[in-house]
C-alpha positions as CSV (number, residue, x, y, z in Angstrom):
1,X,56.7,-16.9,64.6
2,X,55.9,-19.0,61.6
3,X,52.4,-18.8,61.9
4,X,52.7,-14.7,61.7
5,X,55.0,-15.4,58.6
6,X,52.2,-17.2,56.8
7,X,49.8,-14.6,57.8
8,X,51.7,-12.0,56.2
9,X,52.4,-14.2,53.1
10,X,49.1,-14.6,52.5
11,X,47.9,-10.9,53.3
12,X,50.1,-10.2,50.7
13,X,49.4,-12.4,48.2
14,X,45.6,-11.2,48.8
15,X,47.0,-7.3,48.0
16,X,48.7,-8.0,45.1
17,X,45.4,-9.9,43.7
18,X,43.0,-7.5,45.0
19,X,45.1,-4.5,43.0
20,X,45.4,-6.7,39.8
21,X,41.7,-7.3,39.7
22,X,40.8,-3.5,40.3
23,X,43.7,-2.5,37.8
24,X,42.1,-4.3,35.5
25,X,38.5,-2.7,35.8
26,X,40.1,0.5,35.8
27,X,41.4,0.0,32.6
28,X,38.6,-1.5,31.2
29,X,36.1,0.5,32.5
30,X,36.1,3.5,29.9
31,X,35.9,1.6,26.7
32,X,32.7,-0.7,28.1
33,X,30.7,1.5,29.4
34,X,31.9,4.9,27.2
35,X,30.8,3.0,23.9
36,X,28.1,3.4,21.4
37,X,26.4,0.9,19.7
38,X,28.0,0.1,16.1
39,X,25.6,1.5,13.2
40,X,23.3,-1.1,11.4
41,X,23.4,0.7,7.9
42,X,21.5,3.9,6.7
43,X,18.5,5.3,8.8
44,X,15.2,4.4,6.8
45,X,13.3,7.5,6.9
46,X,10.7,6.7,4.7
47,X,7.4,5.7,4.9
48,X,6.3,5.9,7.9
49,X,2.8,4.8,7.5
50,X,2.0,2.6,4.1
51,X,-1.6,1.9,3.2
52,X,-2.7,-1.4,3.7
53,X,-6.1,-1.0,1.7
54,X,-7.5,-0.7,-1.4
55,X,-8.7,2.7,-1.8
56,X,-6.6,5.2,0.0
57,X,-7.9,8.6,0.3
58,X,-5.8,11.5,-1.2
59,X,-4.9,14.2,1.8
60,X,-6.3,17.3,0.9
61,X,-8.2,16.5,-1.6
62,X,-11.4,14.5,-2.6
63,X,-9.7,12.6,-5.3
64,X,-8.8,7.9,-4.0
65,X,-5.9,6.4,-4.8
66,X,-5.6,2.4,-5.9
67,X,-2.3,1.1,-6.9
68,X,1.0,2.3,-8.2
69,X,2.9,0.7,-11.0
70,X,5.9,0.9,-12.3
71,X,5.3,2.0,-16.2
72,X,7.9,2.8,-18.7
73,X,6.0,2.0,-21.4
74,X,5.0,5.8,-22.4
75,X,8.3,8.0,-23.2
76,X,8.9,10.3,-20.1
77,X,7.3,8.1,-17.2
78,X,8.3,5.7,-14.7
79,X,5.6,5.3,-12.6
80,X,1.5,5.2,-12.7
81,X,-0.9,5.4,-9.9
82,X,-4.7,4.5,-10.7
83,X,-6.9,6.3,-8.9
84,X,-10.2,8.0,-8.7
85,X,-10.7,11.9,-9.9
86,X,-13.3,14.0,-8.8
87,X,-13.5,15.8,-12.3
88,X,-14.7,19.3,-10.8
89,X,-11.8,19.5,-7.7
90,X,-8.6,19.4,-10.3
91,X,-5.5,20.9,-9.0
92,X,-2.2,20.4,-9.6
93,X,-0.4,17.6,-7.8
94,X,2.9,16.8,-7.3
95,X,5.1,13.1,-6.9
96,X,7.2,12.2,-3.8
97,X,8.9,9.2,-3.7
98,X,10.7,7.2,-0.9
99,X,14.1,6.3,-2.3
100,X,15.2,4.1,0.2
101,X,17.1,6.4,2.3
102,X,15.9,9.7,1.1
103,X,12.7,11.2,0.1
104,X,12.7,12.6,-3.6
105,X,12.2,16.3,-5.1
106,X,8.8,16.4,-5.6
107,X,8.1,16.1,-9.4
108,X,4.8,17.8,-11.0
109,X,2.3,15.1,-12.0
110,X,0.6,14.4,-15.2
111,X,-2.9,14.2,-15.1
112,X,-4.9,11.4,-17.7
113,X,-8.2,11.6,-17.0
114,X,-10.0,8.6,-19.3
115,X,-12.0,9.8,-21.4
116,X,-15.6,7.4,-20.6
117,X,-17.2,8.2,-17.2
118,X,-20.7,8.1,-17.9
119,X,-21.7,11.4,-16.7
120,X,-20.4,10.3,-12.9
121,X,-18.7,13.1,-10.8
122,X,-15.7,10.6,-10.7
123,X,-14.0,9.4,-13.2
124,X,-10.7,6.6,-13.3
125,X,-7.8,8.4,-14.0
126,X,-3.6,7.9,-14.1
127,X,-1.6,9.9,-11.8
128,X,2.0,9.9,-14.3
129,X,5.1,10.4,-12.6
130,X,8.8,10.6,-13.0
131,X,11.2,9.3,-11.3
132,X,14.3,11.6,-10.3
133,X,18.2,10.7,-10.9
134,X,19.8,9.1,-7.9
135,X,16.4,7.6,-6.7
136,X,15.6,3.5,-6.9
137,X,12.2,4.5,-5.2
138,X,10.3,1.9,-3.2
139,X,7.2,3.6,-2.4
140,X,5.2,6.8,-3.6
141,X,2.0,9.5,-2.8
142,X,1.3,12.0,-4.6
143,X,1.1,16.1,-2.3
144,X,-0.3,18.7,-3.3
145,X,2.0,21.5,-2.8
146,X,6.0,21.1,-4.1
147,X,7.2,21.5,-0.8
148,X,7.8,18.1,0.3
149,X,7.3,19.6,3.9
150,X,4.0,20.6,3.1
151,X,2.6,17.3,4.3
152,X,2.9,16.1,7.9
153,X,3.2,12.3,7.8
154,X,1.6,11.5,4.5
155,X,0.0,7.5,3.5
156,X,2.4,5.8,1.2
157,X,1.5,3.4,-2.0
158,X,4.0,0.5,-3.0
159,X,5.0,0.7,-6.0
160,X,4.2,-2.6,-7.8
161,X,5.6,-4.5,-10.7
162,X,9.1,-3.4,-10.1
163,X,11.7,-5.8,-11.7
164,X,13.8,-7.3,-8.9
165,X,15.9,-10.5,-8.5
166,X,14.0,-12.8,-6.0
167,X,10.4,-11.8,-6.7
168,X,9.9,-13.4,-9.9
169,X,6.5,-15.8,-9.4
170,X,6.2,-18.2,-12.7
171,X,4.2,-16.1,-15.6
172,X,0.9,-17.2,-15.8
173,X,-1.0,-18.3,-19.0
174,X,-5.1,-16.8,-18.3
175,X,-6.2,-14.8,-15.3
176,X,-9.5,-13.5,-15.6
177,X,-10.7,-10.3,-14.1
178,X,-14.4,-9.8,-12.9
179,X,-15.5,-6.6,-11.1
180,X,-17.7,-5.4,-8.7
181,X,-19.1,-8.2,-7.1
182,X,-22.1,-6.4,-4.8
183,X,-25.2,-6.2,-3.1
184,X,-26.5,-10.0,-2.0
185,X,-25.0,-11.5,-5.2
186,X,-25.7,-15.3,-4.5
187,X,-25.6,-16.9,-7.7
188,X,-23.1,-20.1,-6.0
189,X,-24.4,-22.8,-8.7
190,X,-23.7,-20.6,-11.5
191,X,-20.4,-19.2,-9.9
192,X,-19.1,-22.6,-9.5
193,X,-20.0,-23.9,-13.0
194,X,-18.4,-20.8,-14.4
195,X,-15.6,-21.0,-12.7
196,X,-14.8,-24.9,-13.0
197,X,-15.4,-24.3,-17.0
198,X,-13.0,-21.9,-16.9
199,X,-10.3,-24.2,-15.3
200,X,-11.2,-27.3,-17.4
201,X,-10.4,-24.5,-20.6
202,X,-7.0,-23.5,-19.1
203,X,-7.5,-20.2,-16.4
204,X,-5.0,-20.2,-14.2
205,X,-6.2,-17.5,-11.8
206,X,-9.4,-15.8,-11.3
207,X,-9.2,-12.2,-9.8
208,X,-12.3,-10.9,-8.2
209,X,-13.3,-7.3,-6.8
210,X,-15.5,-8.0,-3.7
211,X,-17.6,-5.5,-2.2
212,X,-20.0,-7.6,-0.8
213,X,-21.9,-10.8,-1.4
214,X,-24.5,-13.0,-0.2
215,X,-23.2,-15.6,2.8
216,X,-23.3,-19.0,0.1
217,X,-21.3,-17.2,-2.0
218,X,-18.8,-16.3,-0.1
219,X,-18.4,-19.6,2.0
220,X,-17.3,-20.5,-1.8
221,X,-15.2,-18.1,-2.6
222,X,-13.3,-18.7,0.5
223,X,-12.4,-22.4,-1.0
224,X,-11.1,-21.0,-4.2
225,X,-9.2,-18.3,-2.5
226,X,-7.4,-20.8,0.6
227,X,-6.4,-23.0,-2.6
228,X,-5.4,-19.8,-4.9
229,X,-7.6,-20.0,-7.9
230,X,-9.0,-16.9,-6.9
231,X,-8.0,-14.1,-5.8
232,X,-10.1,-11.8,-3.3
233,X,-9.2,-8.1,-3.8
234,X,-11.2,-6.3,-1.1
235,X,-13.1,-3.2,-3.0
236,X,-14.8,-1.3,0.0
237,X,-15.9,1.7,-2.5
238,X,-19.1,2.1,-0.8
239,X,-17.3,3.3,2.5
240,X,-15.8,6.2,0.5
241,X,-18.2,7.2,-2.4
242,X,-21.9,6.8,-3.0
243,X,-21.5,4.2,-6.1
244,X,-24.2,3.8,-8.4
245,X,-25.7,0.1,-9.3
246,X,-26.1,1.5,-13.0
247,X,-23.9,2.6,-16.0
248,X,-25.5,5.9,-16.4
249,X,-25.1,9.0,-14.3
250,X,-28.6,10.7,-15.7
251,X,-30.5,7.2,-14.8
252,X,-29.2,6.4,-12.2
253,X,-27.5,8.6,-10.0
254,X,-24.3,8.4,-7.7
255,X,-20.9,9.3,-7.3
256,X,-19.0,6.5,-9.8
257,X,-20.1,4.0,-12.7
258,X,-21.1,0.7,-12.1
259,X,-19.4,0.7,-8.2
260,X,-16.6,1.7,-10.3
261,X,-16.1,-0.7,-13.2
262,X,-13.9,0.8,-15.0
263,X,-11.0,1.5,-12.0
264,X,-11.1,-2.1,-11.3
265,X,-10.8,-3.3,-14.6
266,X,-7.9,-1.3,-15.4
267,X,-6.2,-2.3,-11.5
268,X,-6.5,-5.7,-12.7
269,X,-4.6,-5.2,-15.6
270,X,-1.2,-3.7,-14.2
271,X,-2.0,-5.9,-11.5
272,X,-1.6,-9.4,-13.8
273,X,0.9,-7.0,-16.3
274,X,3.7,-9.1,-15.6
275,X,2.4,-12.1,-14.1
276,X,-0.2,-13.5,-17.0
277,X,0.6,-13.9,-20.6
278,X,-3.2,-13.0,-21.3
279,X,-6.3,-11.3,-19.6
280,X,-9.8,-12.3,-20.1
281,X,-12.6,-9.4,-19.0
282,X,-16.0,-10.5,-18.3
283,X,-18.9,-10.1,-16.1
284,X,-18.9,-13.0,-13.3
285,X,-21.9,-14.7,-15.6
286,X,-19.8,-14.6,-18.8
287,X,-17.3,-17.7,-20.5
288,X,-15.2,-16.7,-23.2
289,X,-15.9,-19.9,-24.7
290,X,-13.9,-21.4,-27.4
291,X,-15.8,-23.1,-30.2
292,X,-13.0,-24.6,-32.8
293,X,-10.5,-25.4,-29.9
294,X,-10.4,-27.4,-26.4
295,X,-9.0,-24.8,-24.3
296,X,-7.9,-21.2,-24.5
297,X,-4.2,-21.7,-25.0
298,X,-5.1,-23.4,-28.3
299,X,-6.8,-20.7,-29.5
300,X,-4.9,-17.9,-28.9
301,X,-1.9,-19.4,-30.3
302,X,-3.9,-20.0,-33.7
303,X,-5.1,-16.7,-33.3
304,X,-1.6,-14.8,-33.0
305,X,0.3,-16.9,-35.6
306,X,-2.5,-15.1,-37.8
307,X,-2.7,-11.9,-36.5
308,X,1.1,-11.1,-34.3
309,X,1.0,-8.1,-34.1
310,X,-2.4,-7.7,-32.5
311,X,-2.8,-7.1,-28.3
312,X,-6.6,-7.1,-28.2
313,X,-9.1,-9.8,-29.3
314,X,-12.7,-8.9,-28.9
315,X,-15.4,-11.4,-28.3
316,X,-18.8,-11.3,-29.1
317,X,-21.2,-11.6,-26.2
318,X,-24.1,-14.0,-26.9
319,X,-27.1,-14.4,-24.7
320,X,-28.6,-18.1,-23.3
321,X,-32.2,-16.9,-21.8
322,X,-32.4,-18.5,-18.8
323,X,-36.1,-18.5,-18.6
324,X,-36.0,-21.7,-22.1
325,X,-35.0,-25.3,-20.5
326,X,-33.9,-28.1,-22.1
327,X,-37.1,-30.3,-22.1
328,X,-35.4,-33.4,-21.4
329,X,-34.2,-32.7,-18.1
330,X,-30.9,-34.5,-18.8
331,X,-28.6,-31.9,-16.5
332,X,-31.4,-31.1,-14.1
333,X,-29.4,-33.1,-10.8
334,X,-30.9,-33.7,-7.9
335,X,-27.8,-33.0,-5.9
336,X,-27.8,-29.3,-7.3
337,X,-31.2,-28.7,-6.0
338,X,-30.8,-26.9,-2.7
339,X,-28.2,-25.2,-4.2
340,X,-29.1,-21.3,-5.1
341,X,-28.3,-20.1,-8.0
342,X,-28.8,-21.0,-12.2
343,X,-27.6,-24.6,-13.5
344,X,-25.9,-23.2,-16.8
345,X,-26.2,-26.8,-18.1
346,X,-30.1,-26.6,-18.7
347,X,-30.0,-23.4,-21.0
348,X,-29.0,-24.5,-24.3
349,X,-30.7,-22.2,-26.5
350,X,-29.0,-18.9,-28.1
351,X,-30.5,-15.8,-29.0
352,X,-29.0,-14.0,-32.4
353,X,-27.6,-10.7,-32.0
354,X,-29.9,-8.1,-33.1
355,X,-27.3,-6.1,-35.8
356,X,-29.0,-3.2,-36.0
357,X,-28.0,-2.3,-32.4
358,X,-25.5,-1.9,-30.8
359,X,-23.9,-5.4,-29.8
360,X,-21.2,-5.6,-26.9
361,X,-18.0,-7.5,-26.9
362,X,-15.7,-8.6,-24.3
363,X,-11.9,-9.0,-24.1
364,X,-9.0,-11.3,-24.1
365,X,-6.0,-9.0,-24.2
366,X,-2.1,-8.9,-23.9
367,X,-1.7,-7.2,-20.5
368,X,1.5,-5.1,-21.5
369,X,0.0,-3.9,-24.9
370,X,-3.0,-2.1,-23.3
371,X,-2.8,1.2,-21.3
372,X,-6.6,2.0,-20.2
373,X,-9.8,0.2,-21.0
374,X,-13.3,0.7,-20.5
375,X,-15.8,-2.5,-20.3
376,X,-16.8,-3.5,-23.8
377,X,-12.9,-2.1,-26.4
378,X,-9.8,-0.6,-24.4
379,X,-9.5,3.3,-25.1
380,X,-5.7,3.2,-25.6
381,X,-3.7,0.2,-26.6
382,X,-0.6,-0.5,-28.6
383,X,-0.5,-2.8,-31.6
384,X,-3.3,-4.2,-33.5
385,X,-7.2,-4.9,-32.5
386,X,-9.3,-7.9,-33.4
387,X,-12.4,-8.9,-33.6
388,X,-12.5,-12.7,-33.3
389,X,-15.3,-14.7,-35.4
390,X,-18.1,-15.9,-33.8
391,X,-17.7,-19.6,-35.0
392,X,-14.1,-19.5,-33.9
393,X,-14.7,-18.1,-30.2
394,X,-18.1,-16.4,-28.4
395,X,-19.2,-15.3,-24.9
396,X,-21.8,-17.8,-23.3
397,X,-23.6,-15.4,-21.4
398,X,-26.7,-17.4,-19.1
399,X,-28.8,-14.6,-17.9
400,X,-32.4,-12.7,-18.4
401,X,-33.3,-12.1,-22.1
402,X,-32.2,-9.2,-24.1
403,X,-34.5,-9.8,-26.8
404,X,-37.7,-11.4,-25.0
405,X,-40.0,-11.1,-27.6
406,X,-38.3,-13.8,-29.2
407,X,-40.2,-17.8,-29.0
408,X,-37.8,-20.7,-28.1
409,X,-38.4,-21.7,-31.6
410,X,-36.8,-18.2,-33.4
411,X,-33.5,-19.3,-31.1
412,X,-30.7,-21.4,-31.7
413,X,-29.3,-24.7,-30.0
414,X,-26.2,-24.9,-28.7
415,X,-25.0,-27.8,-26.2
416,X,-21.2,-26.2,-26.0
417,X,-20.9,-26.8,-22.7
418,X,-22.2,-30.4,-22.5
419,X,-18.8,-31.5,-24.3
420,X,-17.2,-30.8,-21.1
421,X,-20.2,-32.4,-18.6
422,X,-18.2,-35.3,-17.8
423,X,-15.7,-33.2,-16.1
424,X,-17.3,-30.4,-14.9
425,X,-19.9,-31.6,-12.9
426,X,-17.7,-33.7,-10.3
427,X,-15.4,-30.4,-10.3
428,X,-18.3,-28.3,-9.5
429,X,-20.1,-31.0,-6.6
430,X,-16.5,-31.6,-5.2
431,X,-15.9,-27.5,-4.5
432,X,-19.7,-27.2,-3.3
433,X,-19.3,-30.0,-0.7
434,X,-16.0,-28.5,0.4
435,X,-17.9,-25.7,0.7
436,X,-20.7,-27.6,2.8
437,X,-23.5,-26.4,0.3
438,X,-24.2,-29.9,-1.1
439,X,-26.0,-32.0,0.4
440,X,-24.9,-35.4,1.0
441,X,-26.5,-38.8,1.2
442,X,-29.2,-39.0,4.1
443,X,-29.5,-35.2,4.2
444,X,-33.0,-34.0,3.7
């Protein structure tokens, strides 16, 4: 009898627990399994697909975009993209911009074609656009229709130089900008001599367009790009246009000047706008060289306590023939030897200018007081121009004559560059054995 007692207690104590448990999933049941995840903040709509290159082809067109910046310098803009034009397909094109969460009303574009292109069928040119109310945009691409429908999935630019808490790097002092490096360019030993001088004279950055290069070279370049000195910009032109290795459409053919110069040159401006206080422009076998001062930063701060109001300080280019040695042999080192390329230390001797020519300068300009250049003056600037003395500041330029009927003896001595030796050849042997192009003791 008691045993069927505890039976029953327990079966019931079992019924009640069993019910409480399935009561409980009952209940519970709906809201677990009926809800929807909680939102994670506005859809992001746009873009889809951003470029990751350096020349993007425009859809529908056979016009290449570079870069976009923001620009508020010229009254009624926000934003300008650099691009390529082919001068005889003009159309009308219109701004989209990603604003976040929302693309924009497409806005009509503003076409400045600069005014130098050498006869080429393309010509640099900015896209101008304006940014619509109620639109913090983040990206942009330019359609060619107004209906923002019209294009299916279009490739998006970042829009660059935009003033935001967090992204402020420290402001440089110098960055230099050399184009179009091409072809088998394998000038190392020069390369490196240029580029320590420019360090021991107070560059901070060097930014470089690469389209190609021989293989010495660019096991160099790789050092000063892994420790940041340079900076490799990738410049594949050659995979969209048929660029021309001269400055002269009716000479020398092709699509663009120069493997177009004069796009890079003005990319690297808005590219160092707001990082460098100043930008030097110069072939990659030029030094801006300062004669009455140790370093740059010296000179330019002489140079703008006398002229302030001035954004563009031209530099006379002066020519060192590298066919005229110095006799005694004093910076011929043994160590440089397998090394390809010209020992800049060895050509001490200086043509004159002829002045009834033409003569070229080069630049050291404020970044945010120029708008376009071209090569040799900028086409549209604000503020002041100058054109600094020779004595004060020249271009050291180590290459093939330009006036070869001229005897060592009609050209001047100039030993510049010895007053830094001490320094710059350990600089320059220390980044060509990193490299591995020096040869070391017991290497034949």
């Amino acid at each position: 009898m008691d045993k069927t007692k505890e039976l029953r207690r327990k079966f019931f104590f079992f019924f009640v627990a069993t019910s409480v448990v399935l009561l409980f999933i009952t209940v519970r049941a709906p809201k677990i399994y009926g809800s929807t995840p909680k939102p994670l903040g506005p859809p992001k709509i746009c873009p889809f697909h951003i470029s990751k290159e350096t020349i993007t082809p425009l859809n529908n067109t056979k016009h290449l975009l570079i870069s976009a910046f923001m620009d508020q310098r010229v009254n009624g803009f926000d934003i300008r993209i650099i691009g390529l034009l082919r001068k005889d397909s003009i159309q009308p094109l219109y701004c989209l911009f990603c604003c976040v969460s929302h693309f924009s009303t497409p806005t009509p574009t503003q076409i400045l074609q600069h005014p130098e292109s050498f006869g080429f069928p393309f010509v640099t040119t900015d896209f101008m656009c304006h940014v619509p109310q109620n639109c913090n945009p983040t990206h942009v691409t330019l359609l060619t229709q107004q209906d923002k429908n019209s294009v299916f999935n279009p490739t998006w630019l970042p829009i660059r130089n935009k003033k935001t808490e967090g992204n402020r790097e420290k402001k440089l002092n110098f960055t230099v900008c050399i184009s179009n490096l091409f072809g088998d360019y394998n000038n190392v030993l020069q390369f490196a001599q240029t580029l320590e001088m420019y360090r021991l004279i107070g560059v901070d950055r060097v930014v470089i367009y690469n389209t190609s290069c021989g293989p010495d070279l660019n096991r160099l370049l790789q050092i000063y790009s892994q420790e940041g000195f340079v900076e490799m910009v990738p410049w594949p032109i050659h995979k969209h246009l048929n660029p021309s290795r001269g400055w002269l459409f009716s000479e020398s053919g092709g699509d663009v000047h120069y493997f177009g110069q004069m796009t890079t040159l003005n990319e690297c401006i808005y590219r160092s706008m707001d990082r460098s206080r100043y930008v030097l422009l110069n072939d990659i076998d030029e030094i801006i060289m300062p004669y009455q001062h140790n370093n740059l930063m010296s000179l330019m701060n002489m140079l703008q306590q006398q002229h302030p109001d001035t954004g563009v300080f031209l530099i006379e280019n002066h020519i060192f023939p590298k066919i005229h040695f110095e006799p005694s042999g004093k910076f011929h080192l043994p160590q440089w030897n397998g090394v390809p390329g010209v020992n800049i230390l060895e050509h001490i001797y200086r043509e004159d200018p002829d002045r009834s020519r033409y003569h070229p300068h080069k630049m050291i300009i404020q970044p945010r007081m120029v708008e376009q250049t071209s090569v040799h003056e900028v086409l549209k600037n604000f503020g002041q121009r100058y054109k600094v003395p020779l004595e004060v500041c020249r271009i050291i330029h180590v290459r093939v004559p330009l006036r070869g009927g001229l005897k060592v003896e009609q050209l001047n001595v100039d030993k510049r560059l010895w007053d830094f030796s001490d320094k710059l050849i350990p600089n320059v042997d220390k980044q060509l054995k990193r490299a591995g192009l020096l040869k070391t003791e017991g290497q034949s």
